[in-house]
Structure formats: structure tokens, C-alpha cells
Backbone as ProteinMPNN parsed JSONL, in Angstrom:
{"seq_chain_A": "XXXXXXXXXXXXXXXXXXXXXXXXXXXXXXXXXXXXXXXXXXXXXXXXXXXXXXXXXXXXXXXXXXXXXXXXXXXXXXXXXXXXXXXXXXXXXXXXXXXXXXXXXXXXXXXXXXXXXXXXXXXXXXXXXXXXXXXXXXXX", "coords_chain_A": {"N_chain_A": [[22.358, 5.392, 57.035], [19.515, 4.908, 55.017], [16.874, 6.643, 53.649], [13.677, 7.13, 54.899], [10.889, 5.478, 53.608], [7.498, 6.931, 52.137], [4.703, 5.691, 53.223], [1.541, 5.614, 52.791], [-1.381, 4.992, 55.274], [-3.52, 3.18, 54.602], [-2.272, 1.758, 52.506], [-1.324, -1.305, 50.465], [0.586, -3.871, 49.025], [0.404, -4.398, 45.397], [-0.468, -6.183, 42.807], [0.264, -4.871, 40.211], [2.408, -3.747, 40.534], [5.968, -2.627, 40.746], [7.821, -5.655, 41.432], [8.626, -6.405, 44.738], [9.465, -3.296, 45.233], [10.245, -0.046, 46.408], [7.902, 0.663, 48.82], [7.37, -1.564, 48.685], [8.969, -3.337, 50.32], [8.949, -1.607, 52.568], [6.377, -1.61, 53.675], [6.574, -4.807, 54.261], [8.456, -4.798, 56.098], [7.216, -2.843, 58.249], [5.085, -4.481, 58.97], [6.255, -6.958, 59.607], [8.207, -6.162, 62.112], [5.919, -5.113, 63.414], [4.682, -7.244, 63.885], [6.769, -8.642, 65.403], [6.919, -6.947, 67.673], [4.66, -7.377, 69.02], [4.64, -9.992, 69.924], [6.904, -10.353, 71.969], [5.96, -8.088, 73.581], [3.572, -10.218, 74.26], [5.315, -12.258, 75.279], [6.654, -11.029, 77.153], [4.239, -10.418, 78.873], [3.443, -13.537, 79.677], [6.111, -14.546, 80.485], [5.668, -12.347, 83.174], [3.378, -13.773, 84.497], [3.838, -16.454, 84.548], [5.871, -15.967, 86.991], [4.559, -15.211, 88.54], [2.628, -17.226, 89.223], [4.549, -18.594, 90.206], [4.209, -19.394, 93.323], [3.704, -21.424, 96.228], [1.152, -23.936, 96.193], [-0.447, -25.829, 97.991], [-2.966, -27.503, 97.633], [-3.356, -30.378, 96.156], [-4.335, -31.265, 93.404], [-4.798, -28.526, 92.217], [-1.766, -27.75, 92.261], [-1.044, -29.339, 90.359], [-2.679, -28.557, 88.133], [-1.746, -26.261, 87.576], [0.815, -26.541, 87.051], [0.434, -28.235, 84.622], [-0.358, -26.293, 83.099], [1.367, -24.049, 83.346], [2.994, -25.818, 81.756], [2.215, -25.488, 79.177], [2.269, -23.021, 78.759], [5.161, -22.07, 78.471], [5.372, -23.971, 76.241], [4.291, -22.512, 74.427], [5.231, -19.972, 75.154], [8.111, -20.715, 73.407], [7.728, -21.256, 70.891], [6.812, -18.884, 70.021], [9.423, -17.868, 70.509], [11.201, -19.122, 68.289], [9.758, -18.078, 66.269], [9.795, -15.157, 66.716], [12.553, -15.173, 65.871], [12.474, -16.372, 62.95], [10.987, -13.852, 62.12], [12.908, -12.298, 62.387], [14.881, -12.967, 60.863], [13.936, -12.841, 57.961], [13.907, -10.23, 57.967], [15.828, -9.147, 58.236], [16.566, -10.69, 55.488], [14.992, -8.725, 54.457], [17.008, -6.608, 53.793], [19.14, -7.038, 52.902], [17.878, -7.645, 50.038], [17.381, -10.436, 49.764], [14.078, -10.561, 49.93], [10.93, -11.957, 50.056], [11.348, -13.359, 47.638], [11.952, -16.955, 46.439], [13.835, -19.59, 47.972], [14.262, -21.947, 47.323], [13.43, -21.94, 44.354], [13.963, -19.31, 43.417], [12.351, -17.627, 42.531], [9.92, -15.357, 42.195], [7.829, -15.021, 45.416], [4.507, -14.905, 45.714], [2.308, -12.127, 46.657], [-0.097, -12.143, 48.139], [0.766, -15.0, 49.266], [3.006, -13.898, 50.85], [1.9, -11.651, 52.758], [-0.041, -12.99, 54.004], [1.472, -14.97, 55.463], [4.302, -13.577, 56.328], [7.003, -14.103, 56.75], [7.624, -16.297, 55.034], [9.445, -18.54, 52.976], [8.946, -19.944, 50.599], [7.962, -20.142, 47.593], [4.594, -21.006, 47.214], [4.089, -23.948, 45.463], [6.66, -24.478, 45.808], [7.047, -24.58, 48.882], [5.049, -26.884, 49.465], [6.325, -28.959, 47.481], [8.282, -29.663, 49.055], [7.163, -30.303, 51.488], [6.165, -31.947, 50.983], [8.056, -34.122, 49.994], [9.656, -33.769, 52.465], [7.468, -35.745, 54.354], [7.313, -37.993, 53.236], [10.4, -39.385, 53.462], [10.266, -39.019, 56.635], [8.434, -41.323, 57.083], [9.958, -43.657, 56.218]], "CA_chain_A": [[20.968, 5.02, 57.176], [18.768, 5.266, 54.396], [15.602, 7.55, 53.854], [12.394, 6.885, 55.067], [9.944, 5.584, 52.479], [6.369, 7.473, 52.32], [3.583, 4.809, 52.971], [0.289, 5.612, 53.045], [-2.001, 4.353, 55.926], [-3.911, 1.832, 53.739], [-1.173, 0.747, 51.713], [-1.242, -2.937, 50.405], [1.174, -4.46, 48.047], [-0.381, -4.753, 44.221], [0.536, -7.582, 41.367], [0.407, -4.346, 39.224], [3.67, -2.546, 40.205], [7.305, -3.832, 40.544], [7.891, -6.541, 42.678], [9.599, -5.872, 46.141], [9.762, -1.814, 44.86], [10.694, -0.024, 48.008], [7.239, 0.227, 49.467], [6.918, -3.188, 49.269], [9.474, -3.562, 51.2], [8.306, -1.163, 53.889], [5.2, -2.516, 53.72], [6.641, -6.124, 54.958], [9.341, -4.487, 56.884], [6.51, -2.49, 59.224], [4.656, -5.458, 59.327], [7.641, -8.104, 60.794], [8.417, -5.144, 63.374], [4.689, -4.548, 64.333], [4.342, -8.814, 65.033], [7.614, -9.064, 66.668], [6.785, -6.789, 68.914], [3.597, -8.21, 69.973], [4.942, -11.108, 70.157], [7.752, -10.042, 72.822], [5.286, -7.65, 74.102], [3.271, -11.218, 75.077], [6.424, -13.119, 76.041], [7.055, -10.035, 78.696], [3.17, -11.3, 79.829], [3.943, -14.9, 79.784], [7.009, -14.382, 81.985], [5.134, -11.879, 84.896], [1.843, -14.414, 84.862], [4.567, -17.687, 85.402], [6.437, -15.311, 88.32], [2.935, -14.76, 89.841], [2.257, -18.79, 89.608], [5.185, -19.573, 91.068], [3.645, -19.469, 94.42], [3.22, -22.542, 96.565], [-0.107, -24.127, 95.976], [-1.07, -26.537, 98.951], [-3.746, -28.864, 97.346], [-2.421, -31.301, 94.869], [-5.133, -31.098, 92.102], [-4.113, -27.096, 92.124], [-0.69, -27.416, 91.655], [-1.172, -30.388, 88.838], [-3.496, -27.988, 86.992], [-0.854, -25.12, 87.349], [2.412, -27.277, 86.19], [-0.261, -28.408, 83.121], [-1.03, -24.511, 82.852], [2.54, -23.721, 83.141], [4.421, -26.047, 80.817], [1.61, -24.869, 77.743], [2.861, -21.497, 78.399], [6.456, -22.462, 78.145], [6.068, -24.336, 75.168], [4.187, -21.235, 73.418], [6.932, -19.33, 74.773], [9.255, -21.093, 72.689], [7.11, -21.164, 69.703], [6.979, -17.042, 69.77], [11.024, -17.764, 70.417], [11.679, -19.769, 67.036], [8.756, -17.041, 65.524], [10.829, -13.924, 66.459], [13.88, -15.493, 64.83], [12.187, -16.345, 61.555], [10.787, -12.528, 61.821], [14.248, -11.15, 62.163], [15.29, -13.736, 59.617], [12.616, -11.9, 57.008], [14.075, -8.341, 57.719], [17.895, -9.653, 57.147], [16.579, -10.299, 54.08], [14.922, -7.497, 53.25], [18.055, -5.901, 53.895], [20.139, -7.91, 51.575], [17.644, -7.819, 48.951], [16.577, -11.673, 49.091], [13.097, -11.315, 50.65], [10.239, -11.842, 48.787], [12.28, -14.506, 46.587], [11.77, -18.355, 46.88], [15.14, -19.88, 48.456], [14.674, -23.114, 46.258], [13.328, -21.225, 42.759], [14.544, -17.974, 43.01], [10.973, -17.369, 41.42], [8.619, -14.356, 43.061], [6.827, -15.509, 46.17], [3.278, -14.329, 45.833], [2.392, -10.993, 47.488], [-1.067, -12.57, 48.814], [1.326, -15.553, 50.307], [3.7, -12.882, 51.962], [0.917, -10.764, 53.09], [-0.381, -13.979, 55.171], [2.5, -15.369, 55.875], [5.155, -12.493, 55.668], [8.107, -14.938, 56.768], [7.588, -17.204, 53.91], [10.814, -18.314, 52.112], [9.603, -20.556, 49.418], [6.447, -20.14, 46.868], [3.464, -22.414, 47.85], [4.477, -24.865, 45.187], [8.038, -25.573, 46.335], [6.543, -25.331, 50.174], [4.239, -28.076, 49.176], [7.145, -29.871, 46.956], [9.328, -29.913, 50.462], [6.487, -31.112, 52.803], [5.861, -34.129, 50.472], [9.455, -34.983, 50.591], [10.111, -34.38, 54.117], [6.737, -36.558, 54.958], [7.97, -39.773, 52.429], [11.344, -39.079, 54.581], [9.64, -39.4, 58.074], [7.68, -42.631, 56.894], [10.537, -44.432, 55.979]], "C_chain_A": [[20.167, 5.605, 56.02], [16.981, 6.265, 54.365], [14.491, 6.758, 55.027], [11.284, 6.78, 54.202], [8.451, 6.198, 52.659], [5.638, 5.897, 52.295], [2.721, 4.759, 53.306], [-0.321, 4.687, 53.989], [-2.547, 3.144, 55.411], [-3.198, 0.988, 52.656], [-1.89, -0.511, 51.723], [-0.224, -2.945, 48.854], [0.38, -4.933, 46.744], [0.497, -5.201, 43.247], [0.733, -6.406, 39.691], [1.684, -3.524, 39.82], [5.054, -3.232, 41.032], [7.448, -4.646, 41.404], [9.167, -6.342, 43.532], [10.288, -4.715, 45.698], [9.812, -1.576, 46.675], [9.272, 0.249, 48.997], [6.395, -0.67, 49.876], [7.193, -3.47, 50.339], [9.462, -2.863, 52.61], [7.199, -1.445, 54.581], [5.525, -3.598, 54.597], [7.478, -5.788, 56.086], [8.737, -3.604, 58.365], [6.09, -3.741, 59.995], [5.045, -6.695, 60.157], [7.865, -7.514, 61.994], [7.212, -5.211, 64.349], [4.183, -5.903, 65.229], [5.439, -9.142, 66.122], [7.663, -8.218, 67.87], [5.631, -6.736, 70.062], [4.051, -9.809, 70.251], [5.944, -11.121, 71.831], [6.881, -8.992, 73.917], [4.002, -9.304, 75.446], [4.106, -12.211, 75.774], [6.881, -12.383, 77.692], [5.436, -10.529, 79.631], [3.114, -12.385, 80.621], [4.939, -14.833, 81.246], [6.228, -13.967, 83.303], [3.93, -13.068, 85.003], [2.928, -15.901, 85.512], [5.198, -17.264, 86.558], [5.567, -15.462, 89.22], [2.989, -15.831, 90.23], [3.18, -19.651, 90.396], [5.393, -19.855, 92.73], [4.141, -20.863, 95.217], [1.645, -22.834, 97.189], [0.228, -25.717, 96.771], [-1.74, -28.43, 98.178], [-2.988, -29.227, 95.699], [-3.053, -31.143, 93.581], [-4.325, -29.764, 91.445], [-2.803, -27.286, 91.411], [-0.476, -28.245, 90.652], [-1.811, -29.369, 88.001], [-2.56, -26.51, 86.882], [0.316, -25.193, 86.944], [1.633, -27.497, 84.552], [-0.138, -26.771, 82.503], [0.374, -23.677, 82.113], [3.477, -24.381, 82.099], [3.586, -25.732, 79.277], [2.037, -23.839, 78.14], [4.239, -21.436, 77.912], [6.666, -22.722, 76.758], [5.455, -23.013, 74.115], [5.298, -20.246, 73.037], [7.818, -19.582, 74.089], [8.675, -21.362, 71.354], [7.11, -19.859, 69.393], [8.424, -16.868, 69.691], [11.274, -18.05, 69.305], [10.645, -18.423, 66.23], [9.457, -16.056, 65.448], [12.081, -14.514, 65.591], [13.593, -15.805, 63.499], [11.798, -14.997, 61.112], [12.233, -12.211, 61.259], [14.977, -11.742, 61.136], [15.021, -12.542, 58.562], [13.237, -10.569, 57.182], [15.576, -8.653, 57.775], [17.794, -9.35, 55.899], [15.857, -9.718, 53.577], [16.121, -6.615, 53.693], [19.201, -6.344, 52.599], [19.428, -8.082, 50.413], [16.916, -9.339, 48.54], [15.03, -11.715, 49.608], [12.135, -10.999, 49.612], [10.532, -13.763, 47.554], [12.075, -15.824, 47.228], [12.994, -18.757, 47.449], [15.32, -21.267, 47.566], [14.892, -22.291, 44.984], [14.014, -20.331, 42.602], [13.338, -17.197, 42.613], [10.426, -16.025, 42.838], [8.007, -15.216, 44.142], [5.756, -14.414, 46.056], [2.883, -13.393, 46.967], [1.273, -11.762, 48.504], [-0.041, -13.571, 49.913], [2.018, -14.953, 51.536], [2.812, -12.148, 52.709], [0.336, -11.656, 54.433], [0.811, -14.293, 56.106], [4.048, -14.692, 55.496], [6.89, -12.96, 56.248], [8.124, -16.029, 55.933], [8.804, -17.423, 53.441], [10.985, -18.936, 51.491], [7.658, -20.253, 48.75], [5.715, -21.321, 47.236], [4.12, -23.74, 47.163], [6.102, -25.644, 45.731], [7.759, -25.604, 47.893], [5.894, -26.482, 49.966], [5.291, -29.858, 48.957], [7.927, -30.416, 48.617], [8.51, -30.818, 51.584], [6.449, -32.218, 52.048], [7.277, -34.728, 50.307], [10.021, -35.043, 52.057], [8.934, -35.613, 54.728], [7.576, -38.004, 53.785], [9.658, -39.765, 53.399], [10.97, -39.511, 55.797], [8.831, -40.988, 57.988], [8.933, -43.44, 56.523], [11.379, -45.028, 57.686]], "O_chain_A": [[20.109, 6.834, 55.998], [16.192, 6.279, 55.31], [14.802, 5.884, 55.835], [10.647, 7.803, 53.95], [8.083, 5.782, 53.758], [5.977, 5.048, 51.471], [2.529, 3.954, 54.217], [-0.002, 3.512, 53.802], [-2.054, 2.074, 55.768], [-3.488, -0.091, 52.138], [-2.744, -0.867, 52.536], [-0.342, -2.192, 47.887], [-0.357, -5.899, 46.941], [1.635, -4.878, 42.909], [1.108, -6.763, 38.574], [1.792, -2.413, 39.3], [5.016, -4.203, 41.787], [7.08, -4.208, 42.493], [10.332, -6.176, 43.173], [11.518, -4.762, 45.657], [9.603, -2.288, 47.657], [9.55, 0.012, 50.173], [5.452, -0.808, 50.656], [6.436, -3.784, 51.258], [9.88, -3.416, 53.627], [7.059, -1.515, 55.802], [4.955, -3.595, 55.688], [7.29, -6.447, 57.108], [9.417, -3.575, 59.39], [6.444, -4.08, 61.124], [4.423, -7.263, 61.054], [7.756, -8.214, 63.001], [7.265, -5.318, 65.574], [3.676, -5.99, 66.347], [5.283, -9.652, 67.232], [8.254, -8.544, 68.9], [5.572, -6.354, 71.231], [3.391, -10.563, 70.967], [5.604, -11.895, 72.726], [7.165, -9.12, 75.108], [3.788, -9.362, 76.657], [3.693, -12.9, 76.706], [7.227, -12.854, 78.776], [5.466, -10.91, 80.801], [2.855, -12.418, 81.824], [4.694, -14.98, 82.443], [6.06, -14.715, 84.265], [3.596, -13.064, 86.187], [2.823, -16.315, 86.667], [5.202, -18.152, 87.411], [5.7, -15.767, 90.405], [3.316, -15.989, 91.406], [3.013, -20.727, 90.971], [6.378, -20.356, 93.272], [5.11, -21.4, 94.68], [1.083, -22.311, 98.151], [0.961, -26.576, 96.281], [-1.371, -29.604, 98.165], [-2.451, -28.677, 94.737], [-2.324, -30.883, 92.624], [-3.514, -29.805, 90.52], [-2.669, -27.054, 90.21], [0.423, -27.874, 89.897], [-1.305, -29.371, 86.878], [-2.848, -25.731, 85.973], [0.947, -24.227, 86.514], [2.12, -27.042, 83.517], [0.221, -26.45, 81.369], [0.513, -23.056, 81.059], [4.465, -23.822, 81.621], [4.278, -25.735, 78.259], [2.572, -23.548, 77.07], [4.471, -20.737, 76.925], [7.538, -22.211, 76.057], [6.118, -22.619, 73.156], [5.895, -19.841, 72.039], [8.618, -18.654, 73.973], [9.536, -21.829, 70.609], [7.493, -19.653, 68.241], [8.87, -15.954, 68.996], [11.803, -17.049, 68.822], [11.347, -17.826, 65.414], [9.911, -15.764, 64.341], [12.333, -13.981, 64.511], [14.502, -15.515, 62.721], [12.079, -14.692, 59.953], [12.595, -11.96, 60.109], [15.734, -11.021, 60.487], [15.733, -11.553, 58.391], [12.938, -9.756, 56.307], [16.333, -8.043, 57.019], [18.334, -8.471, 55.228], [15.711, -9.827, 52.36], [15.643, -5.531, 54.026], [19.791, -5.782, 51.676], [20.067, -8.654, 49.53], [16.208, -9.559, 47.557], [14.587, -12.854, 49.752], [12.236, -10.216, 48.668], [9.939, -14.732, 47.081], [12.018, -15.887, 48.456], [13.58, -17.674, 47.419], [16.433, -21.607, 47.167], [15.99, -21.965, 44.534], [14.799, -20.35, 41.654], [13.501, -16.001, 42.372], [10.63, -16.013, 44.052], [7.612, -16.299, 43.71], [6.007, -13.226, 46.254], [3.067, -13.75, 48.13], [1.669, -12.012, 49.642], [0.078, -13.239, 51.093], [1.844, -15.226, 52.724], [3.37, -12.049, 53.801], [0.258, -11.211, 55.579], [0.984, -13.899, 57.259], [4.799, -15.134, 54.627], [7.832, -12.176, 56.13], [8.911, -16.881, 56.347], [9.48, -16.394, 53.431], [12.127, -19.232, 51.142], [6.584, -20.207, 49.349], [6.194, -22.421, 47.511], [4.635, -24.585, 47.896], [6.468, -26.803, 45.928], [8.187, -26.632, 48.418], [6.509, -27.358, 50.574], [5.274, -30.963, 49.5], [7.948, -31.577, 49.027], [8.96, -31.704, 52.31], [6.691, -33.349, 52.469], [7.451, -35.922, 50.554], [10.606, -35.954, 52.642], [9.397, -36.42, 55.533], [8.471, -38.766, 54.153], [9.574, -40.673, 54.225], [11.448, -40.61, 56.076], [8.755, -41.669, 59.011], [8.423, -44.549, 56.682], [12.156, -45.983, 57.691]]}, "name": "protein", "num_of_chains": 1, "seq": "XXXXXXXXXXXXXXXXXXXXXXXXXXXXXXXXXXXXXXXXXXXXXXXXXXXXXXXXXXXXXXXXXXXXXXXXXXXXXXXXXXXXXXXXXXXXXXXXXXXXXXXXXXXXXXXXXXXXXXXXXXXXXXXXXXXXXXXXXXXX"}
């Protein structure tokens, strides 16, 4: 197991010093940890609030507006499911060294992009390049 890198409370990643140096990478590597476990932290919500609902509710309106209620929670749930797995994706590879890195270019992904979006895995321009070929794709 490797050290523990020092990283200042206010840390932020700057375009003046090496790219993905190691408190970059602690930097993004707190950050993936601190969402996936709000994320799982709200999935453990999700679950006890659908346990509670699964009552039996009498009047018909009721239980229509609590199946509606219930299958948007579900599908969030499974949107935070595919979310944790692109997290833990993102800290693979900062383990292996590719994160940060475009998966088409190879090129730098932009700290600002990672910073937003800290599962990113291609620079804006080749995200962009990909959505306009997967949409001409879907139209055909």
C-alpha cells in the first residue's frame, strides 16, 4: 500500500503544475470516494422509503400515485447503479495510471472538465465528435 499523499483542505488541481502529479490524483481519487458514497449512502434511503411504501394502500388513486412514485425511484436507483460503476471505473484508472487521459486521443482531458465531471473518459472535443456520430447512427 502506498503512502498517503498530503492535500491541503482547499486544494484544487492547477494548469500550472504536472498533469495527473500525485495530488492530482488524490484530489480526483477523494472526490470519486466522497460521491460514491453519497450516492450509496442515498440508495440505502431509496431502499428503507420503498420498504416503508410497500404497505397496502386501499384507495386506488393512492396506490397509482405510489407505483408512479415508486417506479421513479427505481429508475434513479439504477441511474446511481450505472453512476457508481463509472465512479469505480475512474479510480481503476487512477490506479493504472490511465485517468485523466482521453480513451480515443490519448490527449490530456481538461482539469476544469474532470473537476465537473470527474468520470470523464474523453476530452470535450472527442465527447462531442462521438455524440455526433452516435446521433447520425440513431437517425438512420
Amino acid at each position: 500500500m502506498k503512502a498517503q499523499t498530503f492535500l491541503p483542505e482547499d486544494y484544487r488541481p492547477a494548469e500550472d503544475e504536472p498533469f495527473m502529479n500525485e495530488r492530482q490524483l488524490e484530489y480526483f481519487r477523494r472526490k470519486l470516494i466522497a460521491w460514491k458514497q453519497e450516492l450509496l449512502d442515498q440508495s440505502a434511503e431509496t431502499l428503507e422509503g420503498l420498504q416503508e411504501s410497500a404497505r397496502n394502500v386501499p384507495d386506488l388513486a393512492d396506490r397509482a400515485s405510489e407505483e408512479t412514485d415508486r417506479s421513479l425511484e427505481l429508475r434513479t436507483r439504477d441511474r446511481q447503479r450505472k453512476l457508481v460503476n463509472k465512479i469505480d471505473a475512474a479510480l481503476r484508472r487512477i490506479e493504472t495510471g490511465d485517468y485523466g487521459y482521453c480513451e480515443k486521443t490519448g490527449e490530456p482531458i481538461s482539469l476544469k472538465r474532470l473537476d465537473a465531471r470527474p468520470t470523464a473518459t474523453m476530452t470535450l472535443e472527442a465527447q462531442e465528435k462521438h455524440e455526433r456520430k452516435e446521433r447520425v447512427y440513431r437517425d438512420d
